[in-house]
C-alpha positions as CSV (number, residue, x, y, z in Angstrom):
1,X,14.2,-52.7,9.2
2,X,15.8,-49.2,8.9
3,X,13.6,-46.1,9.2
4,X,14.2,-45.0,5.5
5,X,13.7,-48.5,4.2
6,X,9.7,-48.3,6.3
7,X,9.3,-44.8,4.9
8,X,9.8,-45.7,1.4
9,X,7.5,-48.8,1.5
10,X,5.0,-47.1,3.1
11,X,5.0,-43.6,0.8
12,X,4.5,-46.1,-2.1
13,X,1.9,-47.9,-1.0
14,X,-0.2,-44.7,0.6
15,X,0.4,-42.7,-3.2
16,X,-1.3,-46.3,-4.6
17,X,-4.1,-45.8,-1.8
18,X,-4.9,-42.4,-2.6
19,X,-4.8,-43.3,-6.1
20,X,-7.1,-45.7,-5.8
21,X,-9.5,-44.4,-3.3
22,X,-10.3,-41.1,-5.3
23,X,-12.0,-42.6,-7.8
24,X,-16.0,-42.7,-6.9
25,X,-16.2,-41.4,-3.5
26,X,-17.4,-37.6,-3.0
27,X,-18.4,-37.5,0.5
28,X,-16.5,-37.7,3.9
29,X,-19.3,-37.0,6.1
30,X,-22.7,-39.4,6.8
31,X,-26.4,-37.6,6.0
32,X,-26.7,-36.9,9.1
33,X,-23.9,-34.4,9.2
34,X,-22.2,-35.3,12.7
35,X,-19.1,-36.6,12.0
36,X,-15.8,-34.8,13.6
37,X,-13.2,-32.6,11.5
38,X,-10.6,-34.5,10.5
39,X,-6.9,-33.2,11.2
40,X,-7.1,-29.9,8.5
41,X,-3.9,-30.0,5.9
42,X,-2.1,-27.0,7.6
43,X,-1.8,-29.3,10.7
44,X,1.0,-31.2,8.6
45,X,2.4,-28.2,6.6
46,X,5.8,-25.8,6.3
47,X,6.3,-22.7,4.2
48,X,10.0,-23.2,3.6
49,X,10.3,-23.2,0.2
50,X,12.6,-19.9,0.0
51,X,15.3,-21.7,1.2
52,X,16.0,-24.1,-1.6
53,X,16.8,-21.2,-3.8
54,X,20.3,-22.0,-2.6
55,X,20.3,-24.8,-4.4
56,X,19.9,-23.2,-7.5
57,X,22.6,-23.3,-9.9
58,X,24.8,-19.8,-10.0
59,X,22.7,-18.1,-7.9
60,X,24.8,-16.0,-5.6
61,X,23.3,-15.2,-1.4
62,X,24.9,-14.2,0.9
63,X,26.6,-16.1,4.2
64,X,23.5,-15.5,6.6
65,X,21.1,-16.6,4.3
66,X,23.1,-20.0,3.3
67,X,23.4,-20.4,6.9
68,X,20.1,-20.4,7.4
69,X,19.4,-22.7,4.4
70,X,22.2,-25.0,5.3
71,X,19.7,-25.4,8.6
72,X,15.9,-24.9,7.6
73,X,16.0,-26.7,4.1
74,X,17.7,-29.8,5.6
75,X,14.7,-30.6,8.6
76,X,12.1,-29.5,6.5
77,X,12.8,-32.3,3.9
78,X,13.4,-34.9,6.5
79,X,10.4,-33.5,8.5
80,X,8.3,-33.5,5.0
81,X,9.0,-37.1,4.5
82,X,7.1,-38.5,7.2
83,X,4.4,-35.7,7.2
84,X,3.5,-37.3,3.4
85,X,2.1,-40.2,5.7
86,X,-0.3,-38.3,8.4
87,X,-1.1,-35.8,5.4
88,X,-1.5,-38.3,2.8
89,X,-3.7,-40.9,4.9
90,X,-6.1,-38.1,5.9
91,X,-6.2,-36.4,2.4
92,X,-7.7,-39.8,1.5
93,X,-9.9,-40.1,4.6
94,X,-11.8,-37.4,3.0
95,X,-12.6,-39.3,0.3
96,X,-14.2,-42.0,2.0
97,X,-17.8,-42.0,3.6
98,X,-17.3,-41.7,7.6
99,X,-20.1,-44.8,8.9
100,X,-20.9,-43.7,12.8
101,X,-20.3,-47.3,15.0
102,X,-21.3,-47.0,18.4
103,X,-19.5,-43.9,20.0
104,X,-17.4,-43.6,17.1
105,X,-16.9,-42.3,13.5
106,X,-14.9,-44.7,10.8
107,X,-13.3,-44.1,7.6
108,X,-12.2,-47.0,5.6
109,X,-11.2,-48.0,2.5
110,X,-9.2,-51.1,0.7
111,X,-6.8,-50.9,-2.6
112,X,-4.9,-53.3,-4.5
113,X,-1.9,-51.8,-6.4
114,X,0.8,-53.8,-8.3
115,X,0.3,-56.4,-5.8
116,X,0.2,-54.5,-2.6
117,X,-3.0,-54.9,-0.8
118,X,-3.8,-52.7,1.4
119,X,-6.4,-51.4,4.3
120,X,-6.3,-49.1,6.2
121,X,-9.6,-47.3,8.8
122,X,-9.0,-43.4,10.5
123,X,-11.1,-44.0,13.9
124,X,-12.6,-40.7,15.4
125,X,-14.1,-41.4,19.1
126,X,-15.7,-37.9,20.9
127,X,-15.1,-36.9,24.2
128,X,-15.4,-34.1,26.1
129,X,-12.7,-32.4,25.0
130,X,-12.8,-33.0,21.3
131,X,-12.1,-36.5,19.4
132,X,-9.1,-39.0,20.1
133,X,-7.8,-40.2,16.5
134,X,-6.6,-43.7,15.3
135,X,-5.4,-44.9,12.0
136,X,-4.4,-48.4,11.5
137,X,-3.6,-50.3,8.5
138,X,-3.0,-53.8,7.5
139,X,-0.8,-54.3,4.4
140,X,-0.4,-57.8,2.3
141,X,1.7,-58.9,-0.7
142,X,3.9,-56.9,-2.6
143,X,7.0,-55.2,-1.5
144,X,9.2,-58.2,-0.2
145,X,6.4,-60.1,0.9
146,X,6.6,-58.5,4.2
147,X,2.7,-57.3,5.7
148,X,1.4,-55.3,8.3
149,X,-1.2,-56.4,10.5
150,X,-3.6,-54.2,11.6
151,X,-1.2,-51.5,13.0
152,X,-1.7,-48.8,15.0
153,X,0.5,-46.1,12.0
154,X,-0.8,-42.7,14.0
155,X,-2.9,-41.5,16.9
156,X,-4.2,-38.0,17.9
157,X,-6.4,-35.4,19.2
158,X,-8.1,-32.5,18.3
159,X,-10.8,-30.1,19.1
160,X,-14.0,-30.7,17.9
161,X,-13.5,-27.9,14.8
162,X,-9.7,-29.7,14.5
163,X,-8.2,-26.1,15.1
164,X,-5.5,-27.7,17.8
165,X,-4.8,-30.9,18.4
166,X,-1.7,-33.0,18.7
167,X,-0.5,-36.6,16.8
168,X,2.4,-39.2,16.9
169,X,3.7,-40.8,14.0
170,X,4.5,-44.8,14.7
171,X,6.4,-47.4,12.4
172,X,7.1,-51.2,13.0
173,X,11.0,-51.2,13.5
174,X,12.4,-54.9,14.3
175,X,9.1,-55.9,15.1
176,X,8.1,-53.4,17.4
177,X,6.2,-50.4,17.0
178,X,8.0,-47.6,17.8
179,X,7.4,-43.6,17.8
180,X,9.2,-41.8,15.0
181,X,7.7,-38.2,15.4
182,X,4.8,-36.5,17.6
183,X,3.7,-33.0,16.9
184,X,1.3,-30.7,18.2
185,X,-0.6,-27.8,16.1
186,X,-2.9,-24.6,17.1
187,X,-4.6,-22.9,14.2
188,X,-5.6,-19.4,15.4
189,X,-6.8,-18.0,11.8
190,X,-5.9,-18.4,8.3
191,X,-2.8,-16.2,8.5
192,X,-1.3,-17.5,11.6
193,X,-0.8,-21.3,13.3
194,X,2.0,-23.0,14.6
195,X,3.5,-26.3,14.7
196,X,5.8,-28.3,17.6
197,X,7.7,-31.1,16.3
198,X,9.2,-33.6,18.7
199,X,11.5,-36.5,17.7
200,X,11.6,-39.3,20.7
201,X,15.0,-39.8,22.3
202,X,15.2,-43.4,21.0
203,X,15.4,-41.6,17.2
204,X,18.0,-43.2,15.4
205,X,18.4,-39.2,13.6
206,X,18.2,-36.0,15.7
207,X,16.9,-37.8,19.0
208,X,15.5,-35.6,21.4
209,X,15.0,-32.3,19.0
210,X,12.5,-30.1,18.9
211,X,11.1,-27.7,15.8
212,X,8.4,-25.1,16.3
213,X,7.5,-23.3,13.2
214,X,5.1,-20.4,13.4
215,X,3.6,-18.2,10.8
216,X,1.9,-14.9,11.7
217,X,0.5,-12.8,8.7
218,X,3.8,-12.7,6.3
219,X,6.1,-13.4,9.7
220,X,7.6,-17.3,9.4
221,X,10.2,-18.8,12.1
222,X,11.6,-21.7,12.7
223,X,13.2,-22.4,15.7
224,X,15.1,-26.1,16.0
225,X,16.6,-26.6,19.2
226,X,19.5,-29.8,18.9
227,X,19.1,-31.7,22.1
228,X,22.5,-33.7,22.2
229,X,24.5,-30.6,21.2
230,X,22.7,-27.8,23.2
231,X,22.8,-26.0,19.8
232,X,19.6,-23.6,19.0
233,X,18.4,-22.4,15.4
234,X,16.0,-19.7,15.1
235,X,15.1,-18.6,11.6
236,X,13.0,-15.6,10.8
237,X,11.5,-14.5,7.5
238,X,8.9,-12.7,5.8
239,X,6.8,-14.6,3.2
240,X,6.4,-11.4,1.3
241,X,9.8,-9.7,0.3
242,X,12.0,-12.5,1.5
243,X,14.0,-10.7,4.5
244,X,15.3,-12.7,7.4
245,X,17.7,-13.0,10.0
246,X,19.3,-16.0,11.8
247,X,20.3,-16.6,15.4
248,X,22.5,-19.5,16.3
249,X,24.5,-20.5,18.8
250,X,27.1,-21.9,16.6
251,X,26.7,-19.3,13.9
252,X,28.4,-15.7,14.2
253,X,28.9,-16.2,18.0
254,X,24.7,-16.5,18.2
255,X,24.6,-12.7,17.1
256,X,21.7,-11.8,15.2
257,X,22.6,-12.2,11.2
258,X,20.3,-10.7,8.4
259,X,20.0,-10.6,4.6
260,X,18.0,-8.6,2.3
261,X,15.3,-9.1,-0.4
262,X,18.1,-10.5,-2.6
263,X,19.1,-12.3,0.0
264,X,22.6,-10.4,0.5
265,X,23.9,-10.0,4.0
266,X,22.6,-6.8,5.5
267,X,22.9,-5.2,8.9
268,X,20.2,-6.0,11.3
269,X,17.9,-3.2,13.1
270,X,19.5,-4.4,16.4
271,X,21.7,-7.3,17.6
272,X,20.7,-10.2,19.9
273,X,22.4,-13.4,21.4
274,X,21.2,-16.5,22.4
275,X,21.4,-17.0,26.2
């Protein structure tokens, strides 16, 4: 089964859960009070949004900024695809009631949604250094008939306030469960974090890339390094007027490139190449 085919199924089937599981439960946490932070939603999230404008229609930017666009927008969706599975599973996790079982913490819930069953349990387990992570999910009926059985979909770690940690994404492909995406997050304050994608080399897309995306105050960058080309990306702009600039190997001989708050192509304060 292709990647895209898995994705689809399982993004209908999690939007069903969520749907489902919303209804009647308001607490994530026992009486008690002890249960670990889940993975917070910036752990999942981009701010890339500026860089569909160059999909609108008739709306004139300049080369650098289409350049970057032609690059950011591109990942981000294919990156934003599989996050709506970590992101979506834990959004629900929150509305379940976390029941402590021996030296772990357990979220579970069932639905049934045009006839999709489906299960799924977010495992916590303490340590030392903050709480390994587990979700696994068993899937029957519905969508071709085909079912899932109790499998393993991600597993991380985080600190024990769930300000760093790391996960990896997994999907059953030909029968065997195979890593599609791992990341790994720090959270320093509300106005700055950063996030390290890495896709495995046995991808069928992109194999071997890396993304970091950072945000500092208004400051965003993305920096996607192509492993089979040797190609780097790095992306910078400001979440408040819109500025950038755009270093690539393969763009403008990797000189720094810039645009304005209109997006039009503006000198940069000083020029840089890649290595």
């Amino acid at each position: 089964m292709s990647t895209t085919r898995l994705l689809y199924r399982f993004t209908y089937f999690l939007i069903a859960l969520i749907v489902v599981t919303s209804a009647g439960c308001d607490s994530n946490k026992d009486e008690a009070g002890d249960a670990p932070d889940l993975f917070p939603a910036e752990a999942f999230t981009m701010q890339t949004d500026l860089f569909n404008q160059n999909l609108a229609p008739k709306q004139a930017v300049g080369i650098n900024f289409a350049a970057a666009a032609l690059r950011v927008w591109p990942v981000s969706l294919a990156l934003g695809a599989n996050l709506i599975i970590p992101s979506a599973l834990t959004t629900s996790a929150l509305q379940a009631e976390a029941v402590s079982e021996d030296d772990s913490w357990v979220w579970a819930a069932t639905a049934v949604a045009n006839g999709v069953s489906t299960a799924y349990s977010l495992i916590g387990t303490r340590h030392d250094e903050g709480t390994d992570w587990s979700m696994r999910i068993t899937v029957q009926g519905g969508m071709g008939g085909e079912t899932l059985d109790d499998f393993e979909l991600f597993t991380g770690r985080t600190t024990d306030d769930g300000a760093s940690g790391n996960w990896s994404l997994f999907y059953p492909i030909d029968g065997v469960s195979t890593n599609v995406l791992s990341a790994e997050y720090a959270i320093v304050s509300e106005t700055e974090k950063t996030i390290t994608y890495t896709i495995p080399v046995t991808a069928e897309d992109n194999a071997g890339d890396t993304i970091e995306y950072a945000e500092i105050d208004s400051l965003r960058t993305f920096d996607w390094l192509q492993a089979a080309a040797s190609i780097q990306h790095f992306v910078t702009w400001s979440a408040s007027d819109s500025t950038g600039s755009i270093t690539a190997s393969n763009f403008r001989s990797g000189v720094k490139s810039c645009w304005d708050s209109l997006l039009n192509d503006t000198p940069c304060p000083a020029e840089t190449r890649l290595p």
